[in-house]
KOLDOVO-462313 format. One record per residue (C-alpha): chain; x negated, y, z negated; residue number from 1; residue in one letter. Coordinates in steps of 0.05 Angstrom, whole numbers, always signed. Example, Ala and Ser with C-alpha at 12.3 -4.5 7.8 and 13.67 -1.06 7.14 Angstrom:
# KOLDOVO-462313
SITE | A | -246 | -90 | -156 | 1 | A .
SITE | A | -273 | -21 | -143 | 2 | S .
//
This chain:
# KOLDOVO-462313
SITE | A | +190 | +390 | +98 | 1 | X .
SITE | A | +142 | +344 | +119 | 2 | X .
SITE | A | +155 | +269 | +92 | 3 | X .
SITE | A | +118 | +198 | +84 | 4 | X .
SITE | A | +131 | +176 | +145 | 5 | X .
SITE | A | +114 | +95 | +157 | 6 | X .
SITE | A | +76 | +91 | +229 | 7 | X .
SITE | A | +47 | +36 | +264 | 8 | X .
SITE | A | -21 | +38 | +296 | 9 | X .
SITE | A | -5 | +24 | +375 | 10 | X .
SITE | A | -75 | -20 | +368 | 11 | X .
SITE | A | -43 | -60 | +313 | 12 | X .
SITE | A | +5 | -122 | +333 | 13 | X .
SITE | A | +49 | -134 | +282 | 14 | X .
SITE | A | +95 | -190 | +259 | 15 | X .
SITE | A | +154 | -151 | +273 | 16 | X .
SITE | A | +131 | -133 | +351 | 17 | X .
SITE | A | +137 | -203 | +362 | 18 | X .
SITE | A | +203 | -213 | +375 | 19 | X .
SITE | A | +216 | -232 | +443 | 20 | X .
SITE | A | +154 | -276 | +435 | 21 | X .
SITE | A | +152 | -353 | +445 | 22 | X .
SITE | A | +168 | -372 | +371 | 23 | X .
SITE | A | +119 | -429 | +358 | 24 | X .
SITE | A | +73 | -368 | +374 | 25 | X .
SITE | A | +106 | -320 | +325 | 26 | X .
SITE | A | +101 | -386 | +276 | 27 | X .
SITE | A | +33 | -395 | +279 | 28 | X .
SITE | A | +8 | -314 | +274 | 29 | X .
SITE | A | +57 | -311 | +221 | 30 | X .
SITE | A | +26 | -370 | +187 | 31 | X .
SITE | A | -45 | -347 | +195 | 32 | X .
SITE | A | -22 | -273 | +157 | 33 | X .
SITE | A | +5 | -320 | +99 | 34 | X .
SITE | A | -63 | -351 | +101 | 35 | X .
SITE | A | -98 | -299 | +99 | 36 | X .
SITE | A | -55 | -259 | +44 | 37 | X .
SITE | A | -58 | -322 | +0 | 38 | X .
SITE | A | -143 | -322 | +5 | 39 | X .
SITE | A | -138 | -246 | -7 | 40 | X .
SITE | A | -91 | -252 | -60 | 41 | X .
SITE | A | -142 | -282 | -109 | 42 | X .
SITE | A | -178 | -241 | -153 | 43 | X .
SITE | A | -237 | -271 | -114 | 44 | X .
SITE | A | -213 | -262 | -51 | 45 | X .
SITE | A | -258 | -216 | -27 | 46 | X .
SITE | A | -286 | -247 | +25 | 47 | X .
SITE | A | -238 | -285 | +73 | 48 | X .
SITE | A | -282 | -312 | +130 | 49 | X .
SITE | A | -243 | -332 | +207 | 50 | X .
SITE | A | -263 | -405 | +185 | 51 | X .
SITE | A | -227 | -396 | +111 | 52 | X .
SITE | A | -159 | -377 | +153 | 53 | X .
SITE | A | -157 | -433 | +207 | 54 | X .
SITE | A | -182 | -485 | +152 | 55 | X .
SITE | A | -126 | -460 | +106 | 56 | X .
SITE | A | -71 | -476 | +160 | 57 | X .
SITE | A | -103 | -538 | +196 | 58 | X .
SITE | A | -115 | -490 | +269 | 59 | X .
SITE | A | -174 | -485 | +316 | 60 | X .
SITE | A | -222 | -417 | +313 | 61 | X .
SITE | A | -195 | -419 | +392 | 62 | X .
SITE | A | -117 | -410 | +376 | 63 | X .
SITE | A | -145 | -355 | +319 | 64 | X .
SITE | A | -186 | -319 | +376 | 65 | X .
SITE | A | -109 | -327 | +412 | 66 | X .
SITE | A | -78 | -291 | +373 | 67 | X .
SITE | A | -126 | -239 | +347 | 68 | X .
SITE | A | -181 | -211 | +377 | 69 | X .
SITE | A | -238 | -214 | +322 | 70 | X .
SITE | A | -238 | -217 | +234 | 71 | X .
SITE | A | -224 | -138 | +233 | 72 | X .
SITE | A | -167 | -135 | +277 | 73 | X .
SITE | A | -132 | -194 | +227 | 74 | X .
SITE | A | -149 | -153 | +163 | 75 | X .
SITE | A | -131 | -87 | +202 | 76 | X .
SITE | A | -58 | -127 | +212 | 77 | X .
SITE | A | -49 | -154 | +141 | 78 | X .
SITE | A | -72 | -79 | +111 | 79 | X .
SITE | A | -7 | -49 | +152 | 80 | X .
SITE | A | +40 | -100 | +134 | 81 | X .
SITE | A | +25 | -103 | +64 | 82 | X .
SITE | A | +42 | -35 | +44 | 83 | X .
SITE | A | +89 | -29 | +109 | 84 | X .
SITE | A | +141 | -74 | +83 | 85 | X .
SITE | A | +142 | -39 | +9 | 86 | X .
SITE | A | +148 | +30 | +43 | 87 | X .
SITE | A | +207 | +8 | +82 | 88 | X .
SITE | A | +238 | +0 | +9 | 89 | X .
SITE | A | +206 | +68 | -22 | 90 | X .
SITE | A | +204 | +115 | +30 | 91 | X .
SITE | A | +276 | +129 | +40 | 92 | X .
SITE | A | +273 | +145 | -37 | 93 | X .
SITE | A | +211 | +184 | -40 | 94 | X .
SITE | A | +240 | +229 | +31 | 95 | X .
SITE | A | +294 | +255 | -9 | 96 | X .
SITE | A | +250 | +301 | -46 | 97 | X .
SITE | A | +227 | +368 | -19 | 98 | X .
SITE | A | +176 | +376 | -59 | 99 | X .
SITE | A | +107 | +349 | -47 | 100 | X .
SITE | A | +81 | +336 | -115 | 101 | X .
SITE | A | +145 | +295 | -140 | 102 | X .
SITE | A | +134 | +254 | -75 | 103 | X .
SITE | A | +65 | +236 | -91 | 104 | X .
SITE | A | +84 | +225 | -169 | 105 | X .
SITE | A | +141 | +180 | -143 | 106 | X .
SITE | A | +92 | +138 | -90 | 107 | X .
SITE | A | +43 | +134 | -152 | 108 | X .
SITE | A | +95 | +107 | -206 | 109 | X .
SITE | A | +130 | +62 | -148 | 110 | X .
SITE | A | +63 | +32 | -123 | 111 | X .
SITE | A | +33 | +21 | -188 | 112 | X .
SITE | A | +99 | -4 | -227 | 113 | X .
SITE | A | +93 | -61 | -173 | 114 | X .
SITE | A | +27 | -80 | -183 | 115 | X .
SITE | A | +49 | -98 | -246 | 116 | X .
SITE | A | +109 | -138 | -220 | 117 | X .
SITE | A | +77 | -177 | -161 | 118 | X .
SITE | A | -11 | -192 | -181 | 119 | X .
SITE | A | -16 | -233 | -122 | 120 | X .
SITE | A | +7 | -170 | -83 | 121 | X .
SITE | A | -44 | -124 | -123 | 122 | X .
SITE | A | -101 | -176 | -119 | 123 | X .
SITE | A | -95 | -166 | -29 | 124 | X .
SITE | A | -75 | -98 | -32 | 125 | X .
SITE | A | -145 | -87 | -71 | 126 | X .
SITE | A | -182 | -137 | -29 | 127 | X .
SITE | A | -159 | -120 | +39 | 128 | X .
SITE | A | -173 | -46 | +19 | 129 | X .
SITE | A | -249 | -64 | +0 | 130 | X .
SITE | A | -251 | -103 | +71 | 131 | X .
SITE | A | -217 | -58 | +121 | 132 | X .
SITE | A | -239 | +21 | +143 | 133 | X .
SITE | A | -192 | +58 | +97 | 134 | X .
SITE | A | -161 | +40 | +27 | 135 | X .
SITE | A | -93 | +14 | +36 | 136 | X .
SITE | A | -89 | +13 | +105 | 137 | X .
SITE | A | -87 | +65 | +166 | 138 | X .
SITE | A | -12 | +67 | +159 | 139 | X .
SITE | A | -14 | +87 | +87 | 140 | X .
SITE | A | -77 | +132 | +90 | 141 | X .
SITE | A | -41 | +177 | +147 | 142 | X .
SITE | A | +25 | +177 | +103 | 143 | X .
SITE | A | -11 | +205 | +44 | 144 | X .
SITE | A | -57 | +253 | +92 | 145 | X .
SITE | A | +5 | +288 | +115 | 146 | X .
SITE | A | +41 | +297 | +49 | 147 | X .
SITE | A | -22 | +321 | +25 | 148 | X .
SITE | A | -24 | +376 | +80 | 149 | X .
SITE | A | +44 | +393 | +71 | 150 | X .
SITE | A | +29 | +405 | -4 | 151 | X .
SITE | A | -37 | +452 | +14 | 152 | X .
SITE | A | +16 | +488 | +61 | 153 | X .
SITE | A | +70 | +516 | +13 | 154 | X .
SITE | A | +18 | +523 | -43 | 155 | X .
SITE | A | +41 | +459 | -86 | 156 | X .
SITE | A | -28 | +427 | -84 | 157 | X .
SITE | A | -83 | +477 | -92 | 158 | X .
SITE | A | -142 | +444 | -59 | 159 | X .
SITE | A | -205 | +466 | -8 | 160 | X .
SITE | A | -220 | +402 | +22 | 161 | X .
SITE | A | -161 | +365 | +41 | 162 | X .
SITE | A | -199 | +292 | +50 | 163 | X .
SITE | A | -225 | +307 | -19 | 164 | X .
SITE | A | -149 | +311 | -47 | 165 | X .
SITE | A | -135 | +237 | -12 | 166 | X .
SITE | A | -198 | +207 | -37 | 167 | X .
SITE | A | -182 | +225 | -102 | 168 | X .
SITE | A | -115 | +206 | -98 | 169 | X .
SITE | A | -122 | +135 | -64 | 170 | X .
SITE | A | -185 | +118 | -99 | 171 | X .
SITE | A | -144 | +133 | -172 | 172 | X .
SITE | A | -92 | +95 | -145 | 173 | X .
SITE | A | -142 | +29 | -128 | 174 | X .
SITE | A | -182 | +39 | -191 | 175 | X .
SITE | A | -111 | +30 | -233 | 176 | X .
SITE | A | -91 | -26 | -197 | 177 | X .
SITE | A | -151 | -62 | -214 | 178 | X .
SITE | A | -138 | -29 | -296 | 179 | X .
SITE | A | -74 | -67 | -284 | 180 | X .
SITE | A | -101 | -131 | -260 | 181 | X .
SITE | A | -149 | -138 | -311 | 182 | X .
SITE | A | -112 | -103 | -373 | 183 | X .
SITE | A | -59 | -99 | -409 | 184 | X .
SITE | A | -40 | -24 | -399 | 185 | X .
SITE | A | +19 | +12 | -440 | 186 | X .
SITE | A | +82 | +25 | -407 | 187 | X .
SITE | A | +70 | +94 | -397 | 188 | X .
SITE | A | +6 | +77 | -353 | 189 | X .
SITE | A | +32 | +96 | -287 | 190 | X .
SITE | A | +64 | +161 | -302 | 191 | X .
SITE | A | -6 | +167 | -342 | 192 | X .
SITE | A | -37 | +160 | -277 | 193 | X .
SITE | A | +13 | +203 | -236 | 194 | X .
SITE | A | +3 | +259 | -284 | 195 | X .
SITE | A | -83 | +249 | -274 | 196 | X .
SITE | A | -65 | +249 | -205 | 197 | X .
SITE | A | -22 | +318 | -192 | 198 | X .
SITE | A | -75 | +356 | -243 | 199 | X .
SITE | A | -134 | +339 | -191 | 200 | X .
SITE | A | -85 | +364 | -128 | 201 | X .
SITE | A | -73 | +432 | -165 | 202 | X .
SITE | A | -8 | +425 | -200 | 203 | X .
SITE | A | -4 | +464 | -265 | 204 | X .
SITE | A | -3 | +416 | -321 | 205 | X .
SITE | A | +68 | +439 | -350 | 206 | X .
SITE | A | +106 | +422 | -276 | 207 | X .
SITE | A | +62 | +359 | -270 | 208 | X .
SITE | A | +87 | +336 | -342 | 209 | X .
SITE | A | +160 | +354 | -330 | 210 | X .
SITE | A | +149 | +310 | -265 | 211 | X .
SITE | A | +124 | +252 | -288 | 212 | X .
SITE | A | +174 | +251 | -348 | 213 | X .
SITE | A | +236 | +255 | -296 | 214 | X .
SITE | A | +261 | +181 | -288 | 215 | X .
SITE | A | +252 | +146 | -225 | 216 | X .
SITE | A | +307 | +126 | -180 | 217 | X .
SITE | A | +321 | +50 | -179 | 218 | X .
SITE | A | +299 | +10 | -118 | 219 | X .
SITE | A | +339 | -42 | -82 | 220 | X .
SITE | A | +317 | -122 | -86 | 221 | X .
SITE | A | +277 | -138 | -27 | 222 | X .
SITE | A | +238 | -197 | -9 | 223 | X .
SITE | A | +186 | -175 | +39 | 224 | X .
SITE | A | +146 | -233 | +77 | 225 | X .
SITE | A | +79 | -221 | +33 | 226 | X .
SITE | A | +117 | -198 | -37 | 227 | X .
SITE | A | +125 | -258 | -88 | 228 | X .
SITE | A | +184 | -216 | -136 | 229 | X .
SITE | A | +248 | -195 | -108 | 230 | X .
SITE | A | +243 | -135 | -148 | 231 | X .
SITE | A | +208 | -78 | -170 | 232 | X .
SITE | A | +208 | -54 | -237 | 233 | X .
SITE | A | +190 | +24 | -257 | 234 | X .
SITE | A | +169 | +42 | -311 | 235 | X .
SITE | A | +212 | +85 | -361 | 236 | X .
//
């Protein structure tokens, strides 16, 4: 079985590498990632410049440039921890299951049920993903790669071109978070959208509808340093 499995880019510094840091320095990178998820977290936050984050916490372009080596390398950071930290809390869930196409239905519901929750989460997820080289970050985009591989493997997902599969899959996933941001979908949206989702990977409608009808497990209370909920509701 081959599962989500959270990595971290060795080219990516993260908050949590920074232990055995100086802490004023793990203060201040910590407090330019805030700055920069609260800029991205606006629905026009699309464009967060090096001079938007050091303005927004009173710092110098020269302790930025200390810190991180250019604009990308920042976004490429905040992309990884964004989803990183709600994996930690869904992965362990999702790893249980064998089978491919309930892991991606699960992933789907779970990411899109806290969209709802947490818009300020949503609103930098979708920015950061319009500003970095793939949609959700690298992290994310290899997890889904390989669970998409394992699916083409034992015949769950039925597909030729496997970066066709993810692009359909992460796109749909981006396009409904924005449907979320700026409707008011029903409560049934994100199994909706899981069921849309295993279709275009191959699964035969009657296993995709008794898949997204199953309920999904409940997640622990977190508090992640970029969520704004403690909690994460699913939908029914």
């Amino acid at each position: 079985m081959t599962n989500f499995v959270s990595t971290r880019s060795e080219r990516i510094q993260t908050v949590s590498t920074t232990t055995s840091q100086p802490k004023k320095r793990v203060r201040t990178r910590l407090a330019m990632l805030r700055a920069t998820i609260d800029l991205l977290g606006q629905e026009d936050g699309r464009v967060v410049r090096v001079e938007d984050v050091v303005s927004q916490v009173g710092m110098t372009r020269t302790t930025f440039y200390n810190h991180f080596d250019s604009r990308e390398a920042l976004i490429d950071t905040v992309a990884f921890e964004l989803t990183h930290h709600f994996n930690s809390i869904i992965l362990p869930i999702i790893n249980l299951e064998k089978d491919a196409a309930r892991r991606v239905a699960m992933a789907t519901r779970y990411y899109l049920s806290h969209a709802r929750a947490d818009r300020k989460w949503a609103w930098a997820v979708v920015n950061v993903s319009l500003n970095s080289k793939v949609l959700f970050g690298e992290a994310t985009h290899n997890d889904v790669t390989r669970n998409i591989v394992a699916g083409q493997a034992d015949g769950t997902f039925r597909l030729q071109d496997l970066n066709a599969g993810r692009d359909m899959l992460m796109g749909t996933v981006l396009a409904a978070f924005l449907h979320i941001l700026r409707a008011k979908p029903t409560s049934r949206y994100q199994s909706d959208m899981a069921m849309i989702i295993l279709r275009g990977l191959g699964v035969p409608t009657r296993k995709a509808e008794r898949i997204v009808a199953e309920p999904l497990p409940p997640l622990p209370s977190y508090s992640g340093p970029f969520s704004t909920v403690n909690a994460i509701d699913a939908d029914e």
